[in-house]
VOBA-1610 file (N, C-alpha, C; in pm, whole numbers, padded with zeros to 5 digits, always signed):
BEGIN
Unk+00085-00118+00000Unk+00000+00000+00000Unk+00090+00124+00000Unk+00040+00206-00038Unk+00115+00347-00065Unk+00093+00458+00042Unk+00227+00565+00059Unk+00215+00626+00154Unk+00026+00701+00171Unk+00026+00750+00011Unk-00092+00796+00067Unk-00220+00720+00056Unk-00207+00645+00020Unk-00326+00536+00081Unk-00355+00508+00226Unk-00252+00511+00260Unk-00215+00429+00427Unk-00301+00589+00489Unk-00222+00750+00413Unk-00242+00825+00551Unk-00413+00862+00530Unk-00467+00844+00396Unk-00616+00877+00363Unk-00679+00765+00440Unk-00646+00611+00473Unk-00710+00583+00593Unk-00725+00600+00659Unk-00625+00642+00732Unk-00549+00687+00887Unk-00671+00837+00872Unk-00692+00861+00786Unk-00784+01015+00775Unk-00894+00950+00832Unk-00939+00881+00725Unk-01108+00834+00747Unk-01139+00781+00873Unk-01018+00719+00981Unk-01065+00675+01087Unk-01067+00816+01196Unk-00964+00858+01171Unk-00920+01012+01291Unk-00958+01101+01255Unk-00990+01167+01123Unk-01016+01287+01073Unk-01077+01357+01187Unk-01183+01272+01258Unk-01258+01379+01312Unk-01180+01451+01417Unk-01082+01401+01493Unk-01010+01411+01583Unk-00887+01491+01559Unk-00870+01576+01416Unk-00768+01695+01397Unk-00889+01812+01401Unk-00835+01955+01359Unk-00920+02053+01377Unk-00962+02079+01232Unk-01055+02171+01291Unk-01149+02216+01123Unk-01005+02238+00989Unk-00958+02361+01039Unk-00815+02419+00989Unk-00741+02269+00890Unk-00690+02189+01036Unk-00617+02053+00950Unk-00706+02000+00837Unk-00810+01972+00909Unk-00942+01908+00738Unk-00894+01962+00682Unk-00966+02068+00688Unk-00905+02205+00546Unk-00820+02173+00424Unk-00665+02176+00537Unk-00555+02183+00467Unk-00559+02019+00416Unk-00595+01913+00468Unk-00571+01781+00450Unk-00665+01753+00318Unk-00740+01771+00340Unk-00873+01724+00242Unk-00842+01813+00091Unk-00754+01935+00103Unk-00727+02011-00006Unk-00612+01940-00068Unk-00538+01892-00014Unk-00414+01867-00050Unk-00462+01697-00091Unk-00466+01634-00064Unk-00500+01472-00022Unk-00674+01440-00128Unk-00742+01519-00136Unk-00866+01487-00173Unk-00895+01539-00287Unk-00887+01675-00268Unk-00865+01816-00430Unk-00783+01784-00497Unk-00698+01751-00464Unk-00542+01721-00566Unk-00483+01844-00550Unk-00514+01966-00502Unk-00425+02086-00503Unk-00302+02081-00465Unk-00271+02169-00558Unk-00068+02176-00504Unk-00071+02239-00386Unk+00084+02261-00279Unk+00067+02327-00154Unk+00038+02504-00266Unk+00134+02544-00317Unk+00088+02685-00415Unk-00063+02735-00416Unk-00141+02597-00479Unk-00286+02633-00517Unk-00347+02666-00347Unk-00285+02567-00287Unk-00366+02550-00097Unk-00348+02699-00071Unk-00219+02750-00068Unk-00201+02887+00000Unk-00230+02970-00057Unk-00263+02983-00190Unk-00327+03089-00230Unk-00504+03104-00244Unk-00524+03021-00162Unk-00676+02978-00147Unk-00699+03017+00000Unk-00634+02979+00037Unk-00669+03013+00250Unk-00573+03107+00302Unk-00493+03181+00193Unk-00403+03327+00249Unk-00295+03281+00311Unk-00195+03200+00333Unk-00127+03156+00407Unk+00001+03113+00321Unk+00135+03121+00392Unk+00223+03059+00333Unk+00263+02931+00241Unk+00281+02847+00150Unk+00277+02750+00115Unk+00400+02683+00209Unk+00495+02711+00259Unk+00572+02656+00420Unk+00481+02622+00513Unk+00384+02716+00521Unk+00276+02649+00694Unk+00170+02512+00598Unk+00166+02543+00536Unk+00107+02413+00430Unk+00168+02264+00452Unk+00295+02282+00410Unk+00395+02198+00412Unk+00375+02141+00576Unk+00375+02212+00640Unk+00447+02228+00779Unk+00326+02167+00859Unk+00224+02197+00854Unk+00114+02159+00851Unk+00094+02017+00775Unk+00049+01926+00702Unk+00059+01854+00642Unk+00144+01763+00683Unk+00289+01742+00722Unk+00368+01709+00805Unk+00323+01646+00928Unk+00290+01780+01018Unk+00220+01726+01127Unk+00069+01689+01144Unk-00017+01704+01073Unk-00096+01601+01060Unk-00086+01466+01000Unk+00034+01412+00933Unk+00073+01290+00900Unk+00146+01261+00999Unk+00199+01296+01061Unk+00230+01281+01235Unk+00140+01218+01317Unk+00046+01310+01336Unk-00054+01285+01441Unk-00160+01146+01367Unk-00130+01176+01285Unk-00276+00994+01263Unk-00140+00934+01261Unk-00062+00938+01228Unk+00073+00824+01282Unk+00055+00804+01418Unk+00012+00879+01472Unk+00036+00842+01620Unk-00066+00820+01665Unk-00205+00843+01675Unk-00329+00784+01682Unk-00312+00633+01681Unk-00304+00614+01538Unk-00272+00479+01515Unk-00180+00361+01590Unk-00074+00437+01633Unk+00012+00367+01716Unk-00039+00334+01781Unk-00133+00445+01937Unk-00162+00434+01985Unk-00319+00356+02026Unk-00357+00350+01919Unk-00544+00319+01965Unk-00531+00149+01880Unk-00457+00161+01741Unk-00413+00059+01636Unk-00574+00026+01587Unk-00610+00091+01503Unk-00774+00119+01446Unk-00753+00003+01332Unk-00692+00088+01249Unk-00677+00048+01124Unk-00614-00147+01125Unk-00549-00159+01213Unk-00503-00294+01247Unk-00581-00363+01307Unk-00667-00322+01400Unk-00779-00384+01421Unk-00872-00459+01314Unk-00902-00347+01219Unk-01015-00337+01118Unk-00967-00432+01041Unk-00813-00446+00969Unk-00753-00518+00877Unk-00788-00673+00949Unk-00778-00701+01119Unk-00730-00787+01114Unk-00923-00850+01138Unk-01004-00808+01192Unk-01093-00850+01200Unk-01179-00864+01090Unk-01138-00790+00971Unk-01194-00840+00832Unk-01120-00954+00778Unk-00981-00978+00767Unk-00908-01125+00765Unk-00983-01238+00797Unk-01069-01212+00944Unk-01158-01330+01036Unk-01255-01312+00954Unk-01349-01208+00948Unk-01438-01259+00872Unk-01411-01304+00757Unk-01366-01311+00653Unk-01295-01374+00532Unk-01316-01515+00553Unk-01264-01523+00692Unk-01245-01740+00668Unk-01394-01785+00710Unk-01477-01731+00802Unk-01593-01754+00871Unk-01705-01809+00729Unk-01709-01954+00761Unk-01814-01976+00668Unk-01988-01948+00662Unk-01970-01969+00815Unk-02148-01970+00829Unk-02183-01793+00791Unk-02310-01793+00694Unk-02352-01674+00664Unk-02397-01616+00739Unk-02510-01636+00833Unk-02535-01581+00926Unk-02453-01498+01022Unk-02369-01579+01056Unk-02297-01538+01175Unk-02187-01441+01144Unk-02150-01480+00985Unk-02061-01382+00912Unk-02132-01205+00875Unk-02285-01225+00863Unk-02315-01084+00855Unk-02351-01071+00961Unk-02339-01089+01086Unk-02377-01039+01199Unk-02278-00976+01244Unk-02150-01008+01232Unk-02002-00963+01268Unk-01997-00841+01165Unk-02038-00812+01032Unk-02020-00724+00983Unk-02088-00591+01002Unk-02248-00654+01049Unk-02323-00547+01098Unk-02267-00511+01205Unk-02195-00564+01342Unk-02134-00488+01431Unk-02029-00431+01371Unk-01939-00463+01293Unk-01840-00383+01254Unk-01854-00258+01184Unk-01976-00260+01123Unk-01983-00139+01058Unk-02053-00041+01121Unk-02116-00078+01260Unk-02168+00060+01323Unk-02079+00150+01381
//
């Protein structure tokens, strides 16, 4: 998997847990396709605090992750369901997983 694959997960599980500002800058850069150039000349700001920014929000879901291990969870409890034959019992595990 690719760096930014890995950190657009690491988004979808934590996103909510950076500030409006980080979305912002994350979702512009990562989602828009904007260059840091296009980012800072859109929200008034340096294309360095962009950078700099961006950085440390690939930081911080790095470290979320370390710490809580979401995404490893998720990988590993979809692995289990994978082998689980009985249907039933296999969408019952999925309906909890997906709430």
């Amino acid at each position: 998997m690719d760096k930014n694959t890995h950190i657009t997960i690491l988004y979808d599980i934590y996103g909510k847990l950076l500030s409006d500002r980080q979305r912002n800058y994350f979702e512009a850069y990562y989602f828009d396709n904007l260059s840091l150039s296009e980012i800072s000349e859109n929200l008034n700001v340096t294309r360095s605090a962009i950078q700099k920014q961006l950085k440390s929000i690939t930081e911080q879901l790095n470290k979320y992750e370390r710490c809580l291990k979401l995404d490893y969870k998720n990988k590993k409890l979809n692995k289990l369901i994978d082998e689980i034959n009985d249907k039933d019992l296999k969408k019952k595990i999925i309906d909890i997983n997906n709430i």
